[in-house]
N, C-alpha and C positions, 0 to 999 in steps of 0.2 A: 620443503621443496617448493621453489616457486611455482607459480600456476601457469596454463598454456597462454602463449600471447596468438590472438587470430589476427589474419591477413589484415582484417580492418581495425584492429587497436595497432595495430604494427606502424599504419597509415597515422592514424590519429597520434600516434606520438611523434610522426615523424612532423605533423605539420606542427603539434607544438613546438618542438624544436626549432623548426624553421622557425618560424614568429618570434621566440625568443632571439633566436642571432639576429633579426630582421631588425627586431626592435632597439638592438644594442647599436643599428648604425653597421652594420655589415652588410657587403653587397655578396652575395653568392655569384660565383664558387668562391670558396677558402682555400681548399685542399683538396688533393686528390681522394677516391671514395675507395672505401674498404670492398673487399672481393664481393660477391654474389653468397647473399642471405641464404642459408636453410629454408627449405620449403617447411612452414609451420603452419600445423593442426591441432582440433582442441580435443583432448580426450582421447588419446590413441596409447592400448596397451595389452599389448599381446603376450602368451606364452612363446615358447621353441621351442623346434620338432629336434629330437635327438641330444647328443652330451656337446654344442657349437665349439669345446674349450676356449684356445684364443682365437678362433680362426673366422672364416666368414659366418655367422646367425642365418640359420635358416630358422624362417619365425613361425609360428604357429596360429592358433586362435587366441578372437579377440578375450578378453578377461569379463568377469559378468561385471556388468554397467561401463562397457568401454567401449570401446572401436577398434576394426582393424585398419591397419593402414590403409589397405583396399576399400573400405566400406568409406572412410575418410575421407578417399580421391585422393591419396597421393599419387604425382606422375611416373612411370619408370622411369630410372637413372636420378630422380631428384637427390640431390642433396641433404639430409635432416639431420637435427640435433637428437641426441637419446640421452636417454637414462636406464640405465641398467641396473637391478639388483637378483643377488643369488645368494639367498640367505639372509639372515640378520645384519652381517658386518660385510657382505661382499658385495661392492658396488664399482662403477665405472661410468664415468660421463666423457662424452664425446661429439663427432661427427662422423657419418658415412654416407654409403650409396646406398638409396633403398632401388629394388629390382622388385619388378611384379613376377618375373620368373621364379618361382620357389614358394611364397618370395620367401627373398633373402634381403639381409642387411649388411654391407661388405665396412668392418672398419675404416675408418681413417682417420682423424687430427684427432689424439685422445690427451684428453684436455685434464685431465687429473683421475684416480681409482685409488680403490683401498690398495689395490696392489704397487704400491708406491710409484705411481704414474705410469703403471704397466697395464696393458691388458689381462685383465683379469680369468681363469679360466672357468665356463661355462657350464652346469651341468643341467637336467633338464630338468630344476625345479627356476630357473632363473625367466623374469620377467622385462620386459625391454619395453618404454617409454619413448614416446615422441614428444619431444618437451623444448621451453628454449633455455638458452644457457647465455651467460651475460653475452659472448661474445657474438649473439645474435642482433642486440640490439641498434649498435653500430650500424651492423649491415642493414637491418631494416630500413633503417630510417633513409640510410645512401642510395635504399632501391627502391625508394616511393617517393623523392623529391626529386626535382632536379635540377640538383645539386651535390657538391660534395661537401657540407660544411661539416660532416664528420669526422673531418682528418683521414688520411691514410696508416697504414698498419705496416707496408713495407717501406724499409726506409731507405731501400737502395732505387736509384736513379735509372730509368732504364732498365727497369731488370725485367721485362718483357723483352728486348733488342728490338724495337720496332723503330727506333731512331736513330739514326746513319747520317749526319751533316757532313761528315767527311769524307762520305764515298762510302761503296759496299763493297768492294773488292780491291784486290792489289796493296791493301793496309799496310804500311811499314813498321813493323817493329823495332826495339830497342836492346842494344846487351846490357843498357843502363839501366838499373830499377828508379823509378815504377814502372819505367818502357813510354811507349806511345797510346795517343789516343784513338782508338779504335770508334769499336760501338761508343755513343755518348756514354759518358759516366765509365768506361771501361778501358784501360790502357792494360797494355800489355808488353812482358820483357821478356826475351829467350837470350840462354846462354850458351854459351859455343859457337853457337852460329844463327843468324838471325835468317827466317821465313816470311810469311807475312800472314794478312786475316780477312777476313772476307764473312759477309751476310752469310748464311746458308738455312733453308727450311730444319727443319725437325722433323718433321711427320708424327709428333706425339698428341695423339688425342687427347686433347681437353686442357692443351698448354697450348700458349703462343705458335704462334706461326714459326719465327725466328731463331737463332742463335749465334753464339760467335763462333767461328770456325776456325784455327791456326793450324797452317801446315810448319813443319823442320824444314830441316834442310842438313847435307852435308856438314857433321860437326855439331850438330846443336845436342845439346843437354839436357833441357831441360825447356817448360813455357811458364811462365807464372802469370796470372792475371790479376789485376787491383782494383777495386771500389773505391774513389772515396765517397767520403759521407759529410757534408758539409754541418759546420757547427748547431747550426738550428736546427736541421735535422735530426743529427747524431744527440743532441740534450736527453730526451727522452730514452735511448739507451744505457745512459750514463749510471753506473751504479746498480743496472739491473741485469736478472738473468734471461739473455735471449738465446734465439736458435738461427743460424744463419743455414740457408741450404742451396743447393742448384742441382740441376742436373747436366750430368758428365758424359761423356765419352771419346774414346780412343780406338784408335787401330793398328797400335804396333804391332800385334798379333801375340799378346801374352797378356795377362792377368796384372793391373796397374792399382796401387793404391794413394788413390790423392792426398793431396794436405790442405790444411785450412791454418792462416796464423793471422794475427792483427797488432792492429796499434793507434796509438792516438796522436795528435798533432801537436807540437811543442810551443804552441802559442795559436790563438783562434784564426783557425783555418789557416794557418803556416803549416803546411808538409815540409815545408824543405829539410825539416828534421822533425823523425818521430821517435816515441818511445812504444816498444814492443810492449802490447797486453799480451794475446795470447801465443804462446810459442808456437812452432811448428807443428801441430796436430795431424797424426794419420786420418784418416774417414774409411770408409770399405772399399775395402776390394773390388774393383770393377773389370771385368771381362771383355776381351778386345771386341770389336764394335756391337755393342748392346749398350743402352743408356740405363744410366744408374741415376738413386737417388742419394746423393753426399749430402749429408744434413750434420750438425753437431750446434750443442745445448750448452753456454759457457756464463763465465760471469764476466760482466765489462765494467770495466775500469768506471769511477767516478770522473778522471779527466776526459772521458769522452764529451764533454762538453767542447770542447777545441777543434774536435771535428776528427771523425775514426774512418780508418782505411781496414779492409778485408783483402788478405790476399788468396788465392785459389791457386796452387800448384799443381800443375796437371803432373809434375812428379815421373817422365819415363823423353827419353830420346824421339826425335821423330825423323824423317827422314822427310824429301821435300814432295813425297807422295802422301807422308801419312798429317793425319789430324787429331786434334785433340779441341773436343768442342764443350760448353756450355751454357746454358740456356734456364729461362723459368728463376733467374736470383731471388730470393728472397731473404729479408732479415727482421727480427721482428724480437718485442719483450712476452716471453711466454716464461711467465710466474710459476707455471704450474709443471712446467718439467723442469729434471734434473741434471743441475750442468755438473759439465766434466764429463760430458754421456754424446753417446750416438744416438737419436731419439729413433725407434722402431716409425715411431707414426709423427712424423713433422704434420707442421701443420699446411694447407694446401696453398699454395704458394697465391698471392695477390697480381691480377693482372689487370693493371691500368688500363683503359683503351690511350689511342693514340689522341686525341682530342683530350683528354685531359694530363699524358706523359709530355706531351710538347711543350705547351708553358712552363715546368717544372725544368725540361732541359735547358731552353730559350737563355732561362737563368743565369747559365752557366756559357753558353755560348752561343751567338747564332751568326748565319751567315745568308747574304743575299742569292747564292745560289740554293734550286730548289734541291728539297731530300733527296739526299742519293748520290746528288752530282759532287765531287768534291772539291772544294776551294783549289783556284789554280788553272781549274777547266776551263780551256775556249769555248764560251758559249757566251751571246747577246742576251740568253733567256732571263726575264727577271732581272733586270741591271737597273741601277740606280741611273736617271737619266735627269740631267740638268741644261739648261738654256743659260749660257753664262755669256756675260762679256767683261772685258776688262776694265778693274775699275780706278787699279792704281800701276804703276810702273816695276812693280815687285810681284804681285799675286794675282788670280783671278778668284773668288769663291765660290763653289757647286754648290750651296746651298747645306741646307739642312737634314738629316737622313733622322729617324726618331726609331727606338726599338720597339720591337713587339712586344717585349715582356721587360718590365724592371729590372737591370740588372745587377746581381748576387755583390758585385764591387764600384767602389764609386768612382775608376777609371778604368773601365775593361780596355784592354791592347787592341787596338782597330789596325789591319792589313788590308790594302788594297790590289785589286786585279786587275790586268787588263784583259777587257771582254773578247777582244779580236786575239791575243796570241797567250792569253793566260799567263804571263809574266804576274809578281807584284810589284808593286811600287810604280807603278804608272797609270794614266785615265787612259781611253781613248776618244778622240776628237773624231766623232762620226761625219763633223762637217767639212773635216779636209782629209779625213782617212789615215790619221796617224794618228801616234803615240804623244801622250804628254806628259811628260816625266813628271822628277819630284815631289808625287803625293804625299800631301801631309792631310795634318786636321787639326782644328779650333775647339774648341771649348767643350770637349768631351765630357759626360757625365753617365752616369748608369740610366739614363734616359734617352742618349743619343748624342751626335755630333756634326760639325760640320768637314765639308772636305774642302779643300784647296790644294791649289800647285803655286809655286813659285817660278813656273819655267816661263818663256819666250811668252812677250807682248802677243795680244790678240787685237783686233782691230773691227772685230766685228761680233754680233753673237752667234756662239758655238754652239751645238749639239755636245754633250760630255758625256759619256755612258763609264761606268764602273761599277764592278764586284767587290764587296768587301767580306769583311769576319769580324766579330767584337766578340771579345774572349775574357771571360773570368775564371778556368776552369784552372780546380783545386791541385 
């Protein structure tokens, strides 16, 4: 059994780490950072009060030459990694809540057990360990620098919904699959009859603020929602067994059982055709307006290398009062549970902040209007503004516009707005209070571009304001 890691070797390997990729000529950040580390201590092992079976651990005293969690200073509600044994051959490793109330230790991500990656049941000769466990290391090291050169662990985009470039409400959906794009990284397609989507809170403690919200309407059938997962990403999936899960809900007022299905791209990062991995999967039963946990443990295709799409069937009718929402995505390679299975204890979902999700969507698309507002709106806010004058008898040039983040392809589709009536495909001339048609662009690259018009001689230099969008999304 490995030995405890303390808070300051946690540190100390994390600045190894650092120094290593320092010295390779990397500038941090890399990558997005793995969720929030287990609170870890050294030497903590207690007995249990009564027979816990699978259920929540109420613990006992500390063991001779140990600690209790208490005497330890663990905080209430912390996070820890265990280790469990009960008996010779009965063991279980994981993560939960430890509670100073009891205390108690409440399962959750159980990461492998003798009981074939089940929980295991308790009697009260069993002994329970605060220990780390690999998947602690990661996290350490991402909570003591900063930085995130540890890579991320969810590999879907957005799956907090904390970013909206296209607006937070009134969202237009599709009868066409994959639908439209909603939350970044998330399109959506209703059949029968099309509703739309909209931001909406959660109110779920200890998850995101966000979710995605779709109402029916008159006729609809059904809501499907789609991930994709672009090629670089999706690599690390390829060939292994993960667990993809979200949280759900609905209110058509009856008892709804989602689906989960997938697939991969018929050439690197081409959707325009895919081939089905997983077929149409049931998940559980969920109960009209209560949020559920839909999780499922499968195997993925080795062509996921091309880049894999998740689709999430909410699976029930709606009407244009009711919704079907979710929120908290995650997807990840969990080795140690067993696919073809509904996993009891997924593991706890990863939540990027929004300072490190934005670069990652930017990728994929960005636009000069700020979060929230959607491409199209009249609004001066944030406009690209240019001093041009004429320099030939065909064109004027706005100059140069440069992205914030590299972009995913090496011509993203640039749209232009006009600031004063949200039209696209025209500037506006702030200096005489019109429109000036025919926007185009020069020499576009996944770094940026220029604008120009071709319309009516200028004679003097102009004021030019313009909204645009540069788009590479999958």
């Amino acid at each position: 059994m490995m030995g405890h890691l303390t808070r300051r070797a946690g540190h100390a390997l994390a600045a190894v780490f650092v120094a290593a990729i320092l010295a390779l000529g990397f500038a941090a950040p890399i990558e997005p950072a793995a969720a929030a580390a287990s609170y870890l201590v050294d030497n903590v092992k207690m007995t249990v009060s009564g027979t816990p079976g699978t259920g929540t651990i109420t613990l006992g005293s500390a063991v001779t030459g140990a600690m209790s969690a208490s005497t330890a200073g663990v905080p209430n509600g912390s996070q820890v990694s265990y280790y469990i044994s009960d008996g010779g051959s009965n063991w279980e490793i994981g993560q939960g809540t430890y509670s100073t109330t009891g205390p108690t230790l409440t399962r959750g991500a159980l990461w492998s057990s003798a009981g074939a990656n089940t929980a295991i049941s308790l009697d009260s000769s069993a002994l329970v360990s605060l220990t780390l466990l690999a998947e602690d290391i990661p996290q350490a090291i991402a909570s003591s620098v900063p930085t995130y050169a540890s890579g991320f662990v969810n590999k879907f985009r957005n799956g907090t919904f904390d970013i909206w470039q296209l607006g937070t409400s009134g969202l237009a959906t599709s009868t066409s699959a994959p639908g439209n794009y909603t939350a970044d990284g998330f399109q959506v397609q209703q059949t029968g009859a099309v509703g739309s989507c909209q931001r909406a809170a959660i109110g779920l403690s200890g998850l995101p603020l966000y979710g995605l919200e779709c109402n029916g309407a008159t006729s609809n059938t059904d809501t499907k929602i789609t991930a994709k997962i672009g090629s670089f990403i999706a690599a690390p999936l390829a060939g292994q067994t993960v667990t993809v899960q979200v949280r759900y809900t609905q209110d058509s007022g009856a008892a709804v059982t989602p689906k989960v299905s997938s697939a991969y791209a018929s050439a690197q990062d081409n959707f325009s055709t895919v081939t089905g991995d997983l077929g149409s999967t049931p998940l559980s039963s969920c109960a009209s307006g209560v949020w559920c946990i839909e999780a499922y443990t499968f195997n993925v295709s080795a062509n996921a290398t091309n880049g894999y799409e998740i689709v999430f069937d909410c699976n029930v009718a709606l009407t244009a009062a009711q919704e079907c929402s979710i929120a908290a995505a995650d997807i990840r390679v969990t080795p140690n549970l067993t696919a073809g299975a509904i996993p009891s204890n997924p593991p706890t979902p990863e939540m990027r902040p929004v300072w490190l999700e934005l670069p990652f969507d930017l990728a994929y698309f960005e636009t000069s209007y700020p979060l929230g507002i959607a491409p199209g709106t009249a609004s001066e806010t944030a406009t690209a503004r240019s001093n041009v004058a004429l320099n030939t008898t065909d064109f004027y040039d706005l100059g140069e516009t440069v992205f914030k983040t590299k972009k995913q392809c090496a011509n993203p589709t640039i749209t232009f707005y006009n600031p004063s009536t949200g039209a696209p495909g025209s500037f506006w001339d702030l200096s005489s209070s019109s429109s000036v048609g025919a926007a185009s662009t020069r020499f576009v690259t996944s770094d940026g571009f220029n604008a120009y018009s071709t319309t009516a001689t200028l004679t003097a230099v102009h004021i030019t304001q313009y909204h645009w969008t540069a788009s590479c999304v999958l």
